[in-house]
N, CA, C and O atoms as a GROMACS GRO file, in nm:
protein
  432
    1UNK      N    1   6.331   3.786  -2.668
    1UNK     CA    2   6.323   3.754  -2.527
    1UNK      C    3   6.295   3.605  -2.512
    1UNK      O    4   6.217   3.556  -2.594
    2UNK      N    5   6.349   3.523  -2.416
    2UNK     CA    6   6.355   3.388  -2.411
    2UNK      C    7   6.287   3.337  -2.279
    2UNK      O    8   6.320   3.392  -2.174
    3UNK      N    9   6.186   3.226  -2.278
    3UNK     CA   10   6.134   3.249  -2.135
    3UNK      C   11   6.215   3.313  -2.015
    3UNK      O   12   6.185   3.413  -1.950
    4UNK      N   13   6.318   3.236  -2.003
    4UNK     CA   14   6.453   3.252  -1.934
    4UNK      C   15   6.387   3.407  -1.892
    4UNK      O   16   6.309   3.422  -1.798
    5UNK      N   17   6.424   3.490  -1.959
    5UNK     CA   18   6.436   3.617  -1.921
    5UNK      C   19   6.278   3.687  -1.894
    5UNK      O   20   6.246   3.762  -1.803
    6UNK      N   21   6.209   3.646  -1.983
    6UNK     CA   22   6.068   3.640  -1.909
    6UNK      C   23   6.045   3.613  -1.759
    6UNK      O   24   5.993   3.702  -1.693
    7UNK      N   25   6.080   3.498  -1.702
    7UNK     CA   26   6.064   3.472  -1.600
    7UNK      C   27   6.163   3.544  -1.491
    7UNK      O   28   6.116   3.597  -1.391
    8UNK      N   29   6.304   3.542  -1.519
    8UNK     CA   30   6.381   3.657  -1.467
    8UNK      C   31   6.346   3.828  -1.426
    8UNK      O   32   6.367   3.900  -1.328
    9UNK      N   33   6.286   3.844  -1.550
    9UNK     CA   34   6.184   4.023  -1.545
    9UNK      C   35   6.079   4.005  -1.408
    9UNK      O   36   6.049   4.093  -1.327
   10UNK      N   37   6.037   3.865  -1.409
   10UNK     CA   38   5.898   3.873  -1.320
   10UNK      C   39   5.959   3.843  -1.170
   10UNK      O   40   5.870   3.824  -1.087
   11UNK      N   41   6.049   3.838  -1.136
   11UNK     CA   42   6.115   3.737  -1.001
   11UNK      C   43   6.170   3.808  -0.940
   11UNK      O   44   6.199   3.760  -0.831
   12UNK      N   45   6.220   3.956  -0.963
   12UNK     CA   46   6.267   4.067  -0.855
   12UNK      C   47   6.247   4.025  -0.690
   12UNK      O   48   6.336   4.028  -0.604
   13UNK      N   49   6.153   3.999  -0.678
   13UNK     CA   50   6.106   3.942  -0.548
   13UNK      C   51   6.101   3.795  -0.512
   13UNK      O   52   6.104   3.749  -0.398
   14UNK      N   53   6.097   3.763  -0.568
   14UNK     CA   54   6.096   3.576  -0.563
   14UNK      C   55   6.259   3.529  -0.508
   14UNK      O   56   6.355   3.569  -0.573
   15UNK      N   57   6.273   3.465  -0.419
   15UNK     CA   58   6.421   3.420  -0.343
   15UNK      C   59   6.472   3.324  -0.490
   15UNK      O   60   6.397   3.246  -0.549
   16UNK      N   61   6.586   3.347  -0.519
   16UNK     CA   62   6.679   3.344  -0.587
   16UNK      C   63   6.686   3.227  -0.584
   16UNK      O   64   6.684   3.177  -0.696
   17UNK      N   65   6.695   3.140  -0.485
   17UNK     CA   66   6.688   2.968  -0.497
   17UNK      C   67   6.579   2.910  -0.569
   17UNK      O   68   6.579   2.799  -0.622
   18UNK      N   69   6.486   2.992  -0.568
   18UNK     CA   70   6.377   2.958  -0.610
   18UNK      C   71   6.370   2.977  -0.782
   18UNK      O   72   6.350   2.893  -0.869
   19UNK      N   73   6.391   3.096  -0.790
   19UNK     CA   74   6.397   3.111  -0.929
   19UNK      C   75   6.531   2.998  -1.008
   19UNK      O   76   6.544   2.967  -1.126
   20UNK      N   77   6.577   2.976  -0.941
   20UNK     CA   78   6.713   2.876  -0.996
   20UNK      C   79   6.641   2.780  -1.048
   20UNK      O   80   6.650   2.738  -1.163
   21UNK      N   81   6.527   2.722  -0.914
   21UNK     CA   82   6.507   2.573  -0.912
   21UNK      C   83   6.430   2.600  -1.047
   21UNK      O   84   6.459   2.532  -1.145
   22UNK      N   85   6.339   2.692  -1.054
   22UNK     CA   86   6.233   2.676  -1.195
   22UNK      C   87   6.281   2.670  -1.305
   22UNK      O   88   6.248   2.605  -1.404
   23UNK      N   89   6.372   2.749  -1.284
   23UNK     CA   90   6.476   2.727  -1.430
   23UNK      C   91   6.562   2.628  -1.477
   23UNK      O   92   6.604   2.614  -1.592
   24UNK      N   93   6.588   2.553  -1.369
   24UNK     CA   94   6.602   2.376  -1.361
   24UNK      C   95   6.489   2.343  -1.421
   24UNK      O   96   6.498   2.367  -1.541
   25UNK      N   97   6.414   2.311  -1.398
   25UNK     CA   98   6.286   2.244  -1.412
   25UNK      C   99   6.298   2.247  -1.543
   25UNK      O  100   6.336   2.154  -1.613
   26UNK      N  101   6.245   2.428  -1.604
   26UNK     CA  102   6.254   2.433  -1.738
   26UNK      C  103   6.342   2.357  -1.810
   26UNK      O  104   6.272   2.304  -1.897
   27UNK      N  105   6.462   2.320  -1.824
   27UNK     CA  106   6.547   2.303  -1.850
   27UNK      C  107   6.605   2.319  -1.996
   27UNK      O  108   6.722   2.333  -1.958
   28UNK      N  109   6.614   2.328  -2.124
   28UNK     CA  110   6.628   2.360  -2.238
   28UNK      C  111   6.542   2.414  -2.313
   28UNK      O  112   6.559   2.439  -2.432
   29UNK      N  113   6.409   2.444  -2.229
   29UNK     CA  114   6.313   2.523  -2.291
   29UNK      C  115   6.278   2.617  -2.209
   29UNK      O  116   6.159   2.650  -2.220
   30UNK      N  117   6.356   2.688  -2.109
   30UNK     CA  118   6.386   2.788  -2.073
   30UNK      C  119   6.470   2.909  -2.180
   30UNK      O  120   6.481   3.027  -2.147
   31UNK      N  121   6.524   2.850  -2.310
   31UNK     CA  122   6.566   2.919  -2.369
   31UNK      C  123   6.504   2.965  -2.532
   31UNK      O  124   6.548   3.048  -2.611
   32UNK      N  125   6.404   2.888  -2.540
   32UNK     CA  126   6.269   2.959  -2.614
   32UNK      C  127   6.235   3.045  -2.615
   32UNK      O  128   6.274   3.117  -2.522
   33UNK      N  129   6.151   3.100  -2.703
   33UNK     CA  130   6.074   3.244  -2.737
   33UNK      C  131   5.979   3.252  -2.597
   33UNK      O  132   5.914   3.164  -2.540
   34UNK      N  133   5.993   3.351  -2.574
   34UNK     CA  134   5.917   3.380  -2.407
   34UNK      C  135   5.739   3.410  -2.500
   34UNK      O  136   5.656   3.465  -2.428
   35UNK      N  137   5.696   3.379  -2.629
   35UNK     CA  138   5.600   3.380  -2.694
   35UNK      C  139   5.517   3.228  -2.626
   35UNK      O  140   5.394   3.229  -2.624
   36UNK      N  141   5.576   3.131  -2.585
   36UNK     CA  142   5.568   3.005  -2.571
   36UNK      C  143   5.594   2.965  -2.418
   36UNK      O  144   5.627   2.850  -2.393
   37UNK      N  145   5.576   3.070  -2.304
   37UNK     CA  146   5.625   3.059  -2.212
   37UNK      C  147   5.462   2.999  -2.122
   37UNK      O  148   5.464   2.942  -2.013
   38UNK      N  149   5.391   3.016  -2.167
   38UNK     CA  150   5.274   2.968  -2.114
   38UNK      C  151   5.262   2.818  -2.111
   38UNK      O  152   5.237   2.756  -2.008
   39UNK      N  153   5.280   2.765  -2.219
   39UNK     CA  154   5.236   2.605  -2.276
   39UNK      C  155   5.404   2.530  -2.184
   39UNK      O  156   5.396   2.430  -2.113
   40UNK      N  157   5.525   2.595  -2.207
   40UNK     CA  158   5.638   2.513  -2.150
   40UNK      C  159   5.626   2.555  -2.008
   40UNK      O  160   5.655   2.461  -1.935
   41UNK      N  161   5.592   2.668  -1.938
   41UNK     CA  162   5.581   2.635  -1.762
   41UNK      C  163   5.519   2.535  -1.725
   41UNK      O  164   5.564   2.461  -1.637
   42UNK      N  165   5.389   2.510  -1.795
   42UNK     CA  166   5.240   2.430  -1.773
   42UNK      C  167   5.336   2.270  -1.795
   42UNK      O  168   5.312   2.177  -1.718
   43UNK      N  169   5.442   2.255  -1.907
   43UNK     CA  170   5.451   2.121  -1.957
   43UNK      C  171   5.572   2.097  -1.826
   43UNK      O  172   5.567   2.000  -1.751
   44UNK      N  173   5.651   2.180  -1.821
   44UNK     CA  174   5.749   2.192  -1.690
   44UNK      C  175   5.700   2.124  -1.565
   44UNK      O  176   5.742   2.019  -1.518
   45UNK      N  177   5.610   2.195  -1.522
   45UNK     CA  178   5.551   2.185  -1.406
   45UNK      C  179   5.455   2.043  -1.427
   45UNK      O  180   5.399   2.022  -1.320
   46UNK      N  181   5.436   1.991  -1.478
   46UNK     CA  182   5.315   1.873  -1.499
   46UNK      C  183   5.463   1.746  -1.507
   46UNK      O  184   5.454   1.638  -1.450
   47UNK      N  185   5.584   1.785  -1.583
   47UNK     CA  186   5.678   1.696  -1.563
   47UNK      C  187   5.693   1.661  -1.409
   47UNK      O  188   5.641   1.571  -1.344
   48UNK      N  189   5.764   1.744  -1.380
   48UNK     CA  190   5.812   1.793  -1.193
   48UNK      C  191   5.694   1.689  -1.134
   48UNK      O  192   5.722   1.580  -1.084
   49UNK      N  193   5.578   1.732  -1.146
   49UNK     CA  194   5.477   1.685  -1.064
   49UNK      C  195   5.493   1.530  -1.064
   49UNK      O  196   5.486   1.453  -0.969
   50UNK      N  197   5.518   1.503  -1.207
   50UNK     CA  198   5.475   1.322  -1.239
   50UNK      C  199   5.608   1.281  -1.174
   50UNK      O  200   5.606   1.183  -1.099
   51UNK      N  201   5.741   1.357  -1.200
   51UNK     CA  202   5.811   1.280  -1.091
   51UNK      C  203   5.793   1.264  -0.961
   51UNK      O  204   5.791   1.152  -0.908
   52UNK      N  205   5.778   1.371  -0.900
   52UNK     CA  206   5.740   1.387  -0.770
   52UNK      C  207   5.631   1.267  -0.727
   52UNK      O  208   5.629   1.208  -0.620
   53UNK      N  209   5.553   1.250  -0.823
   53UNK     CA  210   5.451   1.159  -0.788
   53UNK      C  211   5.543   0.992  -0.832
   53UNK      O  212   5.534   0.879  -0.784
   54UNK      N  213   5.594   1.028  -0.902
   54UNK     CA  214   5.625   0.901  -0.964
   54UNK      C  215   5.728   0.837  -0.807
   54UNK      O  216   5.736   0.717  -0.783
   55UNK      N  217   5.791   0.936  -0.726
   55UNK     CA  218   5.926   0.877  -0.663
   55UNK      C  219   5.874   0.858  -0.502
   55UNK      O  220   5.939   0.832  -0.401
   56UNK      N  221   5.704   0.886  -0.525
   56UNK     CA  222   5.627   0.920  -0.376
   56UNK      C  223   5.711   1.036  -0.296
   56UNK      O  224   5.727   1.014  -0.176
   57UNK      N  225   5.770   1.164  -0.349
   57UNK     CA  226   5.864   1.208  -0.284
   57UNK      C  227   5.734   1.305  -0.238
   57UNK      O  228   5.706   1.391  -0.322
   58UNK      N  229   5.644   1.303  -0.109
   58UNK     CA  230   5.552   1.428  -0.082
   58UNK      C  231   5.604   1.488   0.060
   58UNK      O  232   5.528   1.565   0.119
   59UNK      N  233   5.692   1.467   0.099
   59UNK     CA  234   5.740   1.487   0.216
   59UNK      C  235   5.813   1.653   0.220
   59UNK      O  236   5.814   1.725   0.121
   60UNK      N  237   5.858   1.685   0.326
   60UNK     CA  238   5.929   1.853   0.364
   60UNK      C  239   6.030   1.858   0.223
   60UNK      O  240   6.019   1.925   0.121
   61UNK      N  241   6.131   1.758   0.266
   61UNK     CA  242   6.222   1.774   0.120
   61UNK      C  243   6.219   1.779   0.007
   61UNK      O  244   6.308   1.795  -0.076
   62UNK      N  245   6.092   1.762  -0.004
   62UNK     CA  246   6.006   1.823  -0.150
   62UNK      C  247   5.936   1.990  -0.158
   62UNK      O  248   5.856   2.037  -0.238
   63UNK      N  249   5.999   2.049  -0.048
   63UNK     CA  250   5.868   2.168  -0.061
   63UNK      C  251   5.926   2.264  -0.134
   63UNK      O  252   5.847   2.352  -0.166
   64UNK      N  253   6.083   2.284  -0.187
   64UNK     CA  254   6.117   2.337  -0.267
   64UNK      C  255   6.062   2.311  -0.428
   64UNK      O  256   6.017   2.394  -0.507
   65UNK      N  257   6.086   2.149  -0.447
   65UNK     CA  258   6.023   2.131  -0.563
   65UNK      C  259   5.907   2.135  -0.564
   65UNK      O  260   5.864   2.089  -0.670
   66UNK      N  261   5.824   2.171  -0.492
   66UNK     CA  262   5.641   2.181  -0.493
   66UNK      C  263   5.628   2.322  -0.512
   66UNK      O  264   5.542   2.352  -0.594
   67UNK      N  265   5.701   2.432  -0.449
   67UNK     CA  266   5.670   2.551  -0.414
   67UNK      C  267   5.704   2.602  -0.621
   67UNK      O  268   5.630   2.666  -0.696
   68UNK      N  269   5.834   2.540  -0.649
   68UNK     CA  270   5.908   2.578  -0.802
   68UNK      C  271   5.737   2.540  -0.917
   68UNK      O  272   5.694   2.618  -1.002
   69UNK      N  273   5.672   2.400  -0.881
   69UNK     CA  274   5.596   2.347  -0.974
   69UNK      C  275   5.499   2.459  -0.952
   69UNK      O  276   5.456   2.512  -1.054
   70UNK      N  277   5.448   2.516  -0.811
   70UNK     CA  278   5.350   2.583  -0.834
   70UNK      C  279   5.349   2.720  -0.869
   70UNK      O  280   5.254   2.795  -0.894
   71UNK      N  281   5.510   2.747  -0.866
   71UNK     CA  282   5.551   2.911  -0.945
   71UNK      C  283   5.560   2.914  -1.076
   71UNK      O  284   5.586   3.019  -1.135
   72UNK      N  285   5.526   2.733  -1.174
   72UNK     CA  286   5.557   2.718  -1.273
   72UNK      C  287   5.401   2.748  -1.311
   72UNK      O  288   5.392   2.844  -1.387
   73UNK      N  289   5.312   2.705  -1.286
   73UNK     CA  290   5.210   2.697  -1.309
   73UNK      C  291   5.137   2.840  -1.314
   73UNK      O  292   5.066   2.872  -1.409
   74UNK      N  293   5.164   2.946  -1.177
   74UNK     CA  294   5.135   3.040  -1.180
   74UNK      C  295   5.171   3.141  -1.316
   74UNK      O  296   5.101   3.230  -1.364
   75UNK      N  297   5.311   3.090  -1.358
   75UNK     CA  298   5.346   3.201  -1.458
   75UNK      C  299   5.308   3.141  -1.593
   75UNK      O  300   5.340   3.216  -1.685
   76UNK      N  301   5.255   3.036  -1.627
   76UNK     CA  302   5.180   3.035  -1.710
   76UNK      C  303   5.020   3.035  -1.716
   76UNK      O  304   4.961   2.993  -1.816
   77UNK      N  305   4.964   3.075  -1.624
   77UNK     CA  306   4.830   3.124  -1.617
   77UNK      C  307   4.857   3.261  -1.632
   77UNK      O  308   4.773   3.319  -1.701
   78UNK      N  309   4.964   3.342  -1.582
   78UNK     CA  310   4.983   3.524  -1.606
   78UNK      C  311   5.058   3.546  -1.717
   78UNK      O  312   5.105   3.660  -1.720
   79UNK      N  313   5.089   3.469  -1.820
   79UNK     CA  314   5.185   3.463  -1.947
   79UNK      C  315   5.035   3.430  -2.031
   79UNK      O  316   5.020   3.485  -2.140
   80UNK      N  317   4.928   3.342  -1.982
   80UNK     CA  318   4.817   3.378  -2.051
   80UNK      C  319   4.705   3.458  -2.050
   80UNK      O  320   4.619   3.460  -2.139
   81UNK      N  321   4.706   3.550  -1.910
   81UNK     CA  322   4.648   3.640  -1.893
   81UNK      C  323   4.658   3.762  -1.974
   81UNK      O  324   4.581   3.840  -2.030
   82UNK      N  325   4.797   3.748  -1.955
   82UNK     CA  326   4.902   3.871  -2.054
   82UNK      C  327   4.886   3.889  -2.191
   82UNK      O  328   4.896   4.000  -2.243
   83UNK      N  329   4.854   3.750  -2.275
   83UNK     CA  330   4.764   3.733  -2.396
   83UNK      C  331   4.658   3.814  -2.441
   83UNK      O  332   4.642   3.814  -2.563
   84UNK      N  333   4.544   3.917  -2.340
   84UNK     CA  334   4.463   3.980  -2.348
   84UNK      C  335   4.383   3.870  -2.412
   84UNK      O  336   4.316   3.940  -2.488
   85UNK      N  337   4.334   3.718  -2.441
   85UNK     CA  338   4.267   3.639  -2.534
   85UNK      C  339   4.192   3.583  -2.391
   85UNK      O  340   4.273   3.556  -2.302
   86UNK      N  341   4.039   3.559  -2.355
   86UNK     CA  342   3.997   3.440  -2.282
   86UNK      C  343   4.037   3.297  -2.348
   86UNK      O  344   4.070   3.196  -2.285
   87UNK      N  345   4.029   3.307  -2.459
   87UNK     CA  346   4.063   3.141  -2.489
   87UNK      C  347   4.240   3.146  -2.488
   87UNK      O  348   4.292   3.037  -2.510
   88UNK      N  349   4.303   3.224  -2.471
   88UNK     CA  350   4.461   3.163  -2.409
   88UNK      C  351   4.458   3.086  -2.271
   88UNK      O  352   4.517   2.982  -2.242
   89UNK      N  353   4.366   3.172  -2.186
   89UNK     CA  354   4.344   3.159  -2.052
   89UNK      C  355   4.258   2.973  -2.029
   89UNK      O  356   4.290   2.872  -1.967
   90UNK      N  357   4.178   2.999  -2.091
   90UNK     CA  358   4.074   2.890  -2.141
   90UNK      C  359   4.154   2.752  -2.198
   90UNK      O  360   4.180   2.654  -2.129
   91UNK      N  361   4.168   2.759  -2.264
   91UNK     CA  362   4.298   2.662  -2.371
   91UNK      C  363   4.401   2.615  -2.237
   91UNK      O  364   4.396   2.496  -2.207
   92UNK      N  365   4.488   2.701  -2.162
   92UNK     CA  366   4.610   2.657  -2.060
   92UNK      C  367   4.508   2.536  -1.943
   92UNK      O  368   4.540   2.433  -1.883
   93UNK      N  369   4.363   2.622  -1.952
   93UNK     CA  370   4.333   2.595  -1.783
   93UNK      C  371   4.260   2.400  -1.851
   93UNK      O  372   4.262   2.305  -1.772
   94UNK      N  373   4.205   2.383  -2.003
   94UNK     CA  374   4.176   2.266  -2.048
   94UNK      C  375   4.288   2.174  -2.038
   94UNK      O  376   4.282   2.062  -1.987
   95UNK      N  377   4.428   2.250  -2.108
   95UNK     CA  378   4.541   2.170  -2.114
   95UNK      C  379   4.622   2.109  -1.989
   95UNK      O  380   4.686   2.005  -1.986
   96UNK      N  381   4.600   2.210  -1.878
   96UNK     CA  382   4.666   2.166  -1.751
   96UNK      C  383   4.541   2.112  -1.661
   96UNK      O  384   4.593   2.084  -1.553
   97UNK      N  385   4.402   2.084  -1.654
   97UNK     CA  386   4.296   2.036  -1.632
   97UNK      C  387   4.326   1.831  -1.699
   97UNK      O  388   4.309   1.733  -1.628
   98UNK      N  389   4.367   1.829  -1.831
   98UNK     CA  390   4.389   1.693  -1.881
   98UNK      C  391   4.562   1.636  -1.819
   98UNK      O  392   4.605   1.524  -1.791
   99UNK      N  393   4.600   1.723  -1.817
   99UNK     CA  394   4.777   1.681  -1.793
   99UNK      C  395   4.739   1.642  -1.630
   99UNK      O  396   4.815   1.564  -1.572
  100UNK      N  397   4.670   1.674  -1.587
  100UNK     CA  398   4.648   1.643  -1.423
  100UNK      C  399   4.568   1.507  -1.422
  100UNK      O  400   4.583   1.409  -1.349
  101UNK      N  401   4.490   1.527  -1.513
  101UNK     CA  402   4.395   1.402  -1.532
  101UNK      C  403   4.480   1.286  -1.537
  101UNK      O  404   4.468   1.195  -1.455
  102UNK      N  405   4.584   1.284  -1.651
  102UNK     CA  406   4.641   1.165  -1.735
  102UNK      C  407   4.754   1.186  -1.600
  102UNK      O  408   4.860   1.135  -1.636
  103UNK      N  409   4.763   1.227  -1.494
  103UNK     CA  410   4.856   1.181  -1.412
  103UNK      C  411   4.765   1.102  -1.274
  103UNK      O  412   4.811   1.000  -1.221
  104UNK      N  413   4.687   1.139  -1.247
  104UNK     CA  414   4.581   1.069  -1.152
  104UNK      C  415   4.531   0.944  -1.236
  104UNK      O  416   4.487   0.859  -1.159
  105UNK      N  417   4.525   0.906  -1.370
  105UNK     CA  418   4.482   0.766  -1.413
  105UNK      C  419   4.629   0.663  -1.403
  105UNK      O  420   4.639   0.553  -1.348
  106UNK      N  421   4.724   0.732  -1.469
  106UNK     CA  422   4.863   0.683  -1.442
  106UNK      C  423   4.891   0.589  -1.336
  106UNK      O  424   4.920   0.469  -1.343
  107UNK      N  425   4.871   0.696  -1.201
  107UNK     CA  426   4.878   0.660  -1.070
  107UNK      C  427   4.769   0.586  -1.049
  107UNK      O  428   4.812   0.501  -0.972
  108UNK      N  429   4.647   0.560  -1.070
  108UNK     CA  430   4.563   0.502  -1.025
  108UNK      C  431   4.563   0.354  -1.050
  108UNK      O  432   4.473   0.284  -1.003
   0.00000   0.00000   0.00000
C-alpha cells in the first residue's frame, strides 16, 4: 500500500478537489510505503506552508492550499495514532513543533 492509497482509503468523504490538491502537494512521495505516511504528510505540509509563507500568499485564494496543508497534517497525526506507539505520536508532534519553528526564524 502506497501513501497514495492510504490517503485515498481515508477520503470517501473529503471533496475530491481536495484530495487531488494533497496529492499534489505530496508529490513523488505520495507513492511510498503508506509505512512512512506520517513523517511525508508532516514534510508535505511544512513544504506548502514555507511556500505559502515564502510568496505572502495568506489571502481567500489560498484557502484551498491551507485547507490541503491542514488535511496534510491531520493525516499524519492519525497515521501516528494508528501506530498504537505514544512516542510515534510524540516524535511527529517534536518534529512538526521544530519544522514550524525553523519556519518562524526563517521569516523572522
Amino acid at each position: 500500500m502506497t501513501v497514495r492509497d492510504w490517503i485515498v482509503a481515508r477520503a470517501a468523504t473529503v471533496p475530491s478537489v481536495l484530495t487531488a490538491h494533497i496529492l499534489t502537494l505530496l508529490g513523488a512521495d505520495a507513492e511510498q510505503g503508506a509505512e512512512r505516511a506520517g513523517e511525508l504528510c508532516l514534510a508535505a505540509a511544512t513544504r506548502s506552508l514555507e511556500g505559502l509563507l515564502a510568496g505572502g500568499r495568506y489571502g481567500r485564494d489560498s484557502a484551498l492550499h491551507l485547507l490541503a496543508i491542514d488535511a496534510l497534517t491531520t493525516y499524519a497525526f492519525e497515521h501516528a495514532c494508528e501506530s498504537g506507539t505514544p512516542d510515534a505520536v510524540r516524535a511527529l508532534a517534536i518534529d512538526g513543533a521544530r519544522a514550524v519553528s525553523q519556519l518562524s526564524i526563517a521569516r523572522g
